[in-house]
C-alpha positions in Angstrom: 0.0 0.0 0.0 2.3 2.5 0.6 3.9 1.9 -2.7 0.1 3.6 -3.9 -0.2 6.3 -1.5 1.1 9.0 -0.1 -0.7 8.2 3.3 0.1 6.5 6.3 -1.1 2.5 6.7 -3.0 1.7 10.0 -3.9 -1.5 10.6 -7.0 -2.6 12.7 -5.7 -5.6 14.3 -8.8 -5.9 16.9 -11.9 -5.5 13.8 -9.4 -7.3 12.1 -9.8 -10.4 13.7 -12.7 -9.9 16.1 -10.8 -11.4 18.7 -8.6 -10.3 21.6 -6.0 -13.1 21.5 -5.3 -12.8 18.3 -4.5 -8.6 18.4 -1.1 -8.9 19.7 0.3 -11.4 17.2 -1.3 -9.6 14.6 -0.2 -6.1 15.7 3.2 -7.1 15.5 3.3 -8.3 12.5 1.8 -4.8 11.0 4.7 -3.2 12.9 7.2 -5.5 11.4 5.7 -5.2 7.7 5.5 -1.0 8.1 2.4 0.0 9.1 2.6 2.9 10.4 -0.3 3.1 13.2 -2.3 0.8 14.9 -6.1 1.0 16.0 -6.8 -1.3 18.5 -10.0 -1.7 21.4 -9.5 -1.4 24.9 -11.9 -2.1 27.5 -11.6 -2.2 31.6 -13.9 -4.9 31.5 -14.6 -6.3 28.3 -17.0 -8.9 29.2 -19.6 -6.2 29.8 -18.8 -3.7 26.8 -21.6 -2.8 24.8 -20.0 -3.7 21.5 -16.3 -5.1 20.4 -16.0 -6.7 23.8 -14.5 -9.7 22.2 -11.7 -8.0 20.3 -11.1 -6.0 23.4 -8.1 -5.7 25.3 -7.7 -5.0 29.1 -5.2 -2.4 29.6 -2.8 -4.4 31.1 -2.5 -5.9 27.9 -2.8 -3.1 25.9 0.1 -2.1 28.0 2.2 -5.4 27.5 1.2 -4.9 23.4 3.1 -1.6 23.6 6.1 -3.0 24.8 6.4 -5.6 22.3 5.4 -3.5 19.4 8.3 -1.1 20.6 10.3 -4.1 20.7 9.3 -5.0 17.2 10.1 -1.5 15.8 13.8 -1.3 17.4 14.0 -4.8 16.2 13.9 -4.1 12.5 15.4 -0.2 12.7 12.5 1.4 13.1 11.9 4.6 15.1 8.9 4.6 17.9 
């Protein structure tokens, strides 16, 4: 995509996949392959959100994600 546009690439790893344990993994790998954002759901209590509370992530994870993505970024030379 960015060899199209002049625009940033998100990726929406929690609509994405509709489910929670599958956000980090995939938001990783958007990191590694350049994306340049991610969008992703976070809830305090996800089992009584009123929509996406599947995909959601507690923010103790959303937390842990961050540190990983970071770790992804530095990983392949890319600034955070």
């Amino acid at each position: 995509m960015k060899e199209l546009t002049h625009l940033p690439v998100l990726v929406d790893p929690s609509h994405g996949t509709g489910k929670w344990d599958y956000v980090t993994p995939i938001a990783r790998a958007a990191v590694a392959a350049g994306a340049d954002g991610i969008m992703v759901e976070v809830h305090d209590n996800p089992e009584e959100a009123k929509s996406d509370g599947e995909q959601s992530l507690y923010p103790e994870r959303f937390v842990n994600l961050m540190k990983e993505i970071r770790a992804v970024a530095k990983a392949i030379g890319r600034d955070v």
